[in-house]
C-alpha positions in Angstrom: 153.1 73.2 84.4 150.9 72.9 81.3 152.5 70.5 78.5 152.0 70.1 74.9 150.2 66.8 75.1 146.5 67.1 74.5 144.0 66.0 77.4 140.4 66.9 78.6 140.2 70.2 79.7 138.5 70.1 82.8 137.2 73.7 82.5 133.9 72.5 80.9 133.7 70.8 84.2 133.6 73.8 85.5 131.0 74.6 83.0 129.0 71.5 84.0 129.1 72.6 87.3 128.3 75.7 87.1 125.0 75.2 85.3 123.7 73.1 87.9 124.8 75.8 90.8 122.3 78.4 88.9 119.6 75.4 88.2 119.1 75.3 91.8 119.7 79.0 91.9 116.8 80.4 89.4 114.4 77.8 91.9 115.2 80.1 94.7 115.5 83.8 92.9 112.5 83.3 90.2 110.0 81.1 92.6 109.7 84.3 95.1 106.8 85.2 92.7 105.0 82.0 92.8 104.7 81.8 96.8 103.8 85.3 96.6 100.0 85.2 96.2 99.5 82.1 98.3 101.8 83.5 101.6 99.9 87.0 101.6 96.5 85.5 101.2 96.7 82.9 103.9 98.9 85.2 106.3 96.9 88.8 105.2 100.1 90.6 104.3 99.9 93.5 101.8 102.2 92.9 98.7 104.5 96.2 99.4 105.6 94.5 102.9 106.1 90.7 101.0 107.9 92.2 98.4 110.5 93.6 101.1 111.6 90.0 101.6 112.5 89.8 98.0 114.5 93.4 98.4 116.2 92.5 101.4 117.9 89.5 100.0 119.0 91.5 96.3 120.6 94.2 98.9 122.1 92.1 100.8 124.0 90.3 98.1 125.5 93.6 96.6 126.2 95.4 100.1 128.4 91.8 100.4 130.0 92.2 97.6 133.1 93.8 98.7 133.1 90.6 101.3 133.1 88.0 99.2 135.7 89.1 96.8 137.7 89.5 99.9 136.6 86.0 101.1 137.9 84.7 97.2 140.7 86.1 97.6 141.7 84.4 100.7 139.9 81.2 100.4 138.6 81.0 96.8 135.6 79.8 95.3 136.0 76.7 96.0 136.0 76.5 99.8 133.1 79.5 99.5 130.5 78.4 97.1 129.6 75.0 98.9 129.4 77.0 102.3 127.2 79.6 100.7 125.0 77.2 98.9 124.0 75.3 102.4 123.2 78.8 103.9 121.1 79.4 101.0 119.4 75.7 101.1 118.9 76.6 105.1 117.4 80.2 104.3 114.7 78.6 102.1 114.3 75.9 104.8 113.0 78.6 107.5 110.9 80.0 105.3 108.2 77.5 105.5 108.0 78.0 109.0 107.2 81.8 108.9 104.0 83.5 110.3 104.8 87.0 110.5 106.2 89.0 108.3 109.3 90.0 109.4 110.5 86.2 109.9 109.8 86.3 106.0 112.5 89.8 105.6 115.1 87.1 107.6 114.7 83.9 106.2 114.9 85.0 102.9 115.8 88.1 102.8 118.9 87.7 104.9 119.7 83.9 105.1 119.3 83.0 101.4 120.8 86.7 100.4 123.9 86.1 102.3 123.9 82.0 101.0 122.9 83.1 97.6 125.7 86.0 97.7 128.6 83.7 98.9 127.5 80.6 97.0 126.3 81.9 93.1 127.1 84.3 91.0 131.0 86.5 91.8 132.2 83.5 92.4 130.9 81.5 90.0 131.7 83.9 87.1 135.1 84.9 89.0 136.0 80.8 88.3 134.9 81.1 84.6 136.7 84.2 83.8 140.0 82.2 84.8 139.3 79.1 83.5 138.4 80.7 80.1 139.5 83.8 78.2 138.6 83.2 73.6 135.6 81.4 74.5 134.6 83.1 78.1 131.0 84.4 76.1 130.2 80.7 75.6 131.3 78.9 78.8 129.1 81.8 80.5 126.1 81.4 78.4 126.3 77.5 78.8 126.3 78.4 82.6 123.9 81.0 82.7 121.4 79.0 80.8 121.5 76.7 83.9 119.2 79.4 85.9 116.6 79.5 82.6 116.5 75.1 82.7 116.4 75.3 86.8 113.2 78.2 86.6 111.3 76.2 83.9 111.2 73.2 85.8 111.1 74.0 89.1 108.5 76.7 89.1 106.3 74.1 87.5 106.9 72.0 90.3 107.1 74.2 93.2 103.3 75.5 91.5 102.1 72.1 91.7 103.4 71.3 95.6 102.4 74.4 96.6 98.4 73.7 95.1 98.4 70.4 96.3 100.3 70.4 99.5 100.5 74.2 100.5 103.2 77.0 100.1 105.1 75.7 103.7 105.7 72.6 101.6 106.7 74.4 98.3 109.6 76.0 100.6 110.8 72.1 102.1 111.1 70.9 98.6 112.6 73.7 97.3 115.5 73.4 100.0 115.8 70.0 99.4 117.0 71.0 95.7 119.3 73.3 96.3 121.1 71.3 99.0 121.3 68.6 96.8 121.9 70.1 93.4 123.0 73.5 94.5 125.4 72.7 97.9 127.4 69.2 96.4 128.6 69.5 92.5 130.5 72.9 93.9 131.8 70.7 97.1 133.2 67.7 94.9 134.4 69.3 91.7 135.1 73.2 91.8 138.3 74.3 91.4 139.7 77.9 91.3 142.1 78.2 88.5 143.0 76.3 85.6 147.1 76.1 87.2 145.9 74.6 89.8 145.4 71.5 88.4 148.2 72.2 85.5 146.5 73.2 82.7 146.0 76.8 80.9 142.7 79.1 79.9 140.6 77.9 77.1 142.4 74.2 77.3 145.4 75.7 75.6 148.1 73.0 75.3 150.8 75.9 76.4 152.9 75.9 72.7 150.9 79.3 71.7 152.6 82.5 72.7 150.8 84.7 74.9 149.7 86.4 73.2 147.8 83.9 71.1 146.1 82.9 74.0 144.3 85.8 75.0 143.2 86.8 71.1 139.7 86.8 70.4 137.9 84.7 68.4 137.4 87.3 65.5 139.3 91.0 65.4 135.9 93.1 66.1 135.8 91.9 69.9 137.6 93.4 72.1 139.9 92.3 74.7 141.6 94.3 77.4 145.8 93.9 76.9 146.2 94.6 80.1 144.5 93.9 83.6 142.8 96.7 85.2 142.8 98.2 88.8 139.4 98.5 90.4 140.1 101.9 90.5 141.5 102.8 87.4 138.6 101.2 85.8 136.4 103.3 88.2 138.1 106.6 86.4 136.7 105.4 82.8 133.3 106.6 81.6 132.5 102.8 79.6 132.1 101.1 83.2 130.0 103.9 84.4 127.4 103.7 81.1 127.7 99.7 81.8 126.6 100.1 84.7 123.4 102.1 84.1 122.5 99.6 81.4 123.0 96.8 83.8 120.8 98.3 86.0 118.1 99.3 83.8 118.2 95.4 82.8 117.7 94.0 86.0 115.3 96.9 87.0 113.0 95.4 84.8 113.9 91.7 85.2 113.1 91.9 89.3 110.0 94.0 88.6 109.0 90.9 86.2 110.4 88.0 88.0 108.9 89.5 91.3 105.0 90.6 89.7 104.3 88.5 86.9 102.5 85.9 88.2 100.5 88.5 90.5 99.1 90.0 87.4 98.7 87.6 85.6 96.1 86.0 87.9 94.6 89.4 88.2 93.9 89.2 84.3 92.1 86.0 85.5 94.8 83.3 84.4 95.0 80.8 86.5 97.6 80.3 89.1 99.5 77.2 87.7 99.2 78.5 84.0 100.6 82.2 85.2 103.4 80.1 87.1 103.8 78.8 83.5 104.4 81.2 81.7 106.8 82.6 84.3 108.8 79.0 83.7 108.8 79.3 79.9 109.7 83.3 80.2 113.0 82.1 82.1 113.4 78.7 80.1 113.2 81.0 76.6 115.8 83.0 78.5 117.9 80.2 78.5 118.1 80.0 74.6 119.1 84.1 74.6 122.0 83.1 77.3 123.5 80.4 74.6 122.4 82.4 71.9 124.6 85.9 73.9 127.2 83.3 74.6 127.9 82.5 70.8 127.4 86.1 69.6 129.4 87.4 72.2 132.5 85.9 71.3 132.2 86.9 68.1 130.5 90.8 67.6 131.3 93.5 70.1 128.8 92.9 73.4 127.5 96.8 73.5 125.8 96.2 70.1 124.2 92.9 71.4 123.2 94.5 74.6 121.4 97.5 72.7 119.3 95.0 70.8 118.4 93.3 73.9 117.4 96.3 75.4 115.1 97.3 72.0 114.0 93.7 72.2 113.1 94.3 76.1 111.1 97.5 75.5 108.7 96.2 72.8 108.6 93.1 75.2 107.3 95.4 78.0 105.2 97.3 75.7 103.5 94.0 74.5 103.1 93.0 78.4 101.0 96.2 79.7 98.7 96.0 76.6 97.9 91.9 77.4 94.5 90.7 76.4 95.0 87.0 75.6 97.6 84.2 75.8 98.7 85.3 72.3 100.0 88.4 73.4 101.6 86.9 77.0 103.4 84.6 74.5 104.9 87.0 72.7 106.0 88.7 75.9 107.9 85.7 77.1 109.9 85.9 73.8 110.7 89.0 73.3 111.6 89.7 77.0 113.2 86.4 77.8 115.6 85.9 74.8 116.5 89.9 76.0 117.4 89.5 79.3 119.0 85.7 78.8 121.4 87.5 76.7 122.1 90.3 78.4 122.6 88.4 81.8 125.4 86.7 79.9 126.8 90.1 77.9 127.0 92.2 80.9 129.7 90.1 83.0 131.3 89.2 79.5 132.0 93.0 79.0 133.5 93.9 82.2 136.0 91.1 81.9 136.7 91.9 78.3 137.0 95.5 79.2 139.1 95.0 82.3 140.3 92.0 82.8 139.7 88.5 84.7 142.0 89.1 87.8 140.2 92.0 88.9 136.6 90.8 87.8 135.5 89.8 91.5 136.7 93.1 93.5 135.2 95.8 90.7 132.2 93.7 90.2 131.4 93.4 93.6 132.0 97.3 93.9 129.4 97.7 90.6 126.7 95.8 92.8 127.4 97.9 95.9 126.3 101.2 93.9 123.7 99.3 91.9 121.9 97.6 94.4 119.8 100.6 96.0 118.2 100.9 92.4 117.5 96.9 92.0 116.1 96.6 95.3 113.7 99.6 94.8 111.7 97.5 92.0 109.9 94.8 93.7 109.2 97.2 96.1 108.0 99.7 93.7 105.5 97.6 91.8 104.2 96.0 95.0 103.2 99.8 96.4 102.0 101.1 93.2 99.6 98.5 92.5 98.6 98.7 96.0 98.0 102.6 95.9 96.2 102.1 92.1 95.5 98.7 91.9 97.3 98.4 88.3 100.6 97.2 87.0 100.3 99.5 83.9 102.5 102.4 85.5 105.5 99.7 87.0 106.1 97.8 84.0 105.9 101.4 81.6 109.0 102.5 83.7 110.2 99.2 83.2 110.5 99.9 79.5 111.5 103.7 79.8 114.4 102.2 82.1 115.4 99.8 79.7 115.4 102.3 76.2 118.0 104.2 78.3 120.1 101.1 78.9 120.1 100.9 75.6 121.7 104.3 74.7 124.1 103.6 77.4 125.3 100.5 75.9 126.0 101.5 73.0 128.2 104.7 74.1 130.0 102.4 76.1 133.0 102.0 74.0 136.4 100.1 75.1 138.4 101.8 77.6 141.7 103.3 76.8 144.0 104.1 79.5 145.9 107.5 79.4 148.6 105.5 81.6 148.8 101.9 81.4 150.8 101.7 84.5 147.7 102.7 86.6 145.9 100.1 85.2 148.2 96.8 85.8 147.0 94.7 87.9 149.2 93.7 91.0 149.6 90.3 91.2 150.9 90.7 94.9 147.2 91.5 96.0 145.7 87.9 95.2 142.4 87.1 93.0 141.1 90.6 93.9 
């Protein structure tokens, strides 16, 4: 066990790792957009039917939720992530050999979602959340910012391949990152739990009580005393108004991620400078996911996710009224520290609500309700703007969608339970 004399603590390996997982991650998730244009013209597809692709792969990582938090708790992240990362690599792979439409919905819709579900994010953030509880806000933003690097290079790239060599080679090179970056650091240096290599959360040196270990950083954050049952915490209205906000968030963050370089282009940008300004939204967002990791540690989340939200709306605003590069600019702020923040906030405040041992099974029951709605958006915006050839109408509900996530954040106040024995956790049942 853990001794009093003072070493590395290899969690911000973790850490290290981590960020380069979601580097190869945001290439995959936020590069959809820039093969978008290029695969419908050459191939005559509408954008509706392309868009499905994108769909197909955010429903298939939340109806596997409940699967992979089974698979952590049987094999753990460590065995998982590398597995689900060469699936994903694969995924993208076949998807520079499509020519119809629906070899697009299985390539990337199902290979990469199930490689993308089993390889980033629950288990991933499951790993954080045991390897730190004081400074879990930070280790997650440090991490989460690895997506908002990833994007702002790599869509740069993939733009450039993909104008000089074609979209089919976009897709090769594109694997060929996430094999190497995405598939190996998780094969050589994950592990699951800070005990397993003798050491404690947060690089304690195992002379503070308990107690001590688990306090915040500051009084006015909240911590959960106790470790939550999924389905206590289902009973409590907080997870239910976190869950709308979360929702509302990524609403608008697929709608984006999935349409912005489309429109841009129609405003008469050109390809590589819309595929810009994609990359810099997502690499600002990397400054709100340290800047969410440093705050959240220190004031209580729901406050920090309102603002985002505020923040978002006015983003949104900005982006359906956009004339010049000034005001696409000022989009990519506004939006991008948002949503960096928030990406970081939202896991941080169902852990500090409810617990890390729990974290994997009730997220992956959140993304199992939630995924219907964040599938709908790509989808959405592709069939509106087919039907009136305008973005105008997606990205207002965008912003409607993200006011109430707002509200919702902020009535989202710590959980209490009427009868703490419901809530423990049992530490028969595994990582859960």
């Amino acid at each position: 066990m853990a001794t009093t004399e003072k070493r590395f603590f290899y969690g911000w390996v973790i850490v290290g790792m981590g960020f380069l997982v979601n580097f190869a991650m945001g290439g995959v998730y936020y590069s959809f957009g820039i093969f978008l244009k290029p695969m419908i013209t050459d191939l005559g597809w509408m954008r509706g039917e392309a868009n499905i692709a994108f769909s197909i792969m955010m429903i298939t990582g939340g109806v596997l939720g409940p699967a992979v938090a089974a698979a952590l708790s049987r094999f753990g992240a460590r065995k998982i992530m590398p597995a689900g990362m060469i699936l994903a690599a694969i995924g993208v792979f076949l998807s520079s050999m499509v020519s119809q439409i629906w070899h697009l919905w299985l390539t990337f819709g199902v290979v990469v979602g199930v490689g993308m579900a089993f390889g980033t994010f629950l288990p991933l953030y499951t790993m954080i959340n045991f390897w730190f509880v004081r400074r879990r806000a930070l280790a997650m933003g440090i991490v989460a910012s690895g997506v908002g690097v990833g994007t702002f290079v790599l869509a740069q790239v993939i733009a450039h391949l993909i104008d000089s060599l074609g979209w089919r080679a976009g897709w090769v090179a594109l694997a060929g990152i996430v094999l190497v970056i995405g598939a190996v650091p998780p094969l050589i240096l994950a592990r699951d739990k800070p005990e397993d290599i003798e050491q404690l959360p947060d690089g304690s040196t195992g002379t503070a009580s308990t107690e001590q270990s688990v306090r915040p950083l500051v009084k006015e954050v909240y911590i959960t005393p106790v470790e939550w049952e999924a389905r206590a915490a289902l009973r409590t209205p907080a997870l239910w108004l976190l869950v709308v906000s979360g929702c509302a968030n990524m609403f608008a963050l697929n709608m984006a991620s999935a349409h912005q370089v489309a429109y841009l282009t129609d405003m008469g940008i050109s390809s590589v400078v819309a595929a810009r300004a994609l990359g810099l939204l997502v690499g600002v967002s990397t400054l709100g996911r340290l800047i969410g990791g440093v705050l959240g540690d220190r004031i209580e989340q729901r406050f920090l996710i309102a603002i985002a939200c505020l923040m978002q709306v006015i983003g949104l605003i900005i982006f359906t009224r956009v004339q010049t590069m000034g005001l696409v600019y000022a989009y990519v702020l506004l939006f991008g520290l948002a949503y960096g923040a928030m990406l970081v906030l939202q896991p941080v405040i169902i852990a500090a609500y409810y617990g890390a041992k729990g974290f994997a099974r009730l997220q992956a029951i959140i993304w199992l309700i939630a995924t219907p709605v964040l599938a709908s958006s790509p989808i959405l915006g592709g069939y509106v703007y087919d039907a009136v050839h305008s973005y105008t109408i997606p990205f207002s509900v965008c912003a409607g969608f993200c006011a109430l996530g707002g509200v919702c954040a902020l009535l989202a106040r710590p959980p209490k339970a009427l009868n703490p024995h419901l809530n423990l956790y049992d530490s028969t049942k595994g990582i859960s």
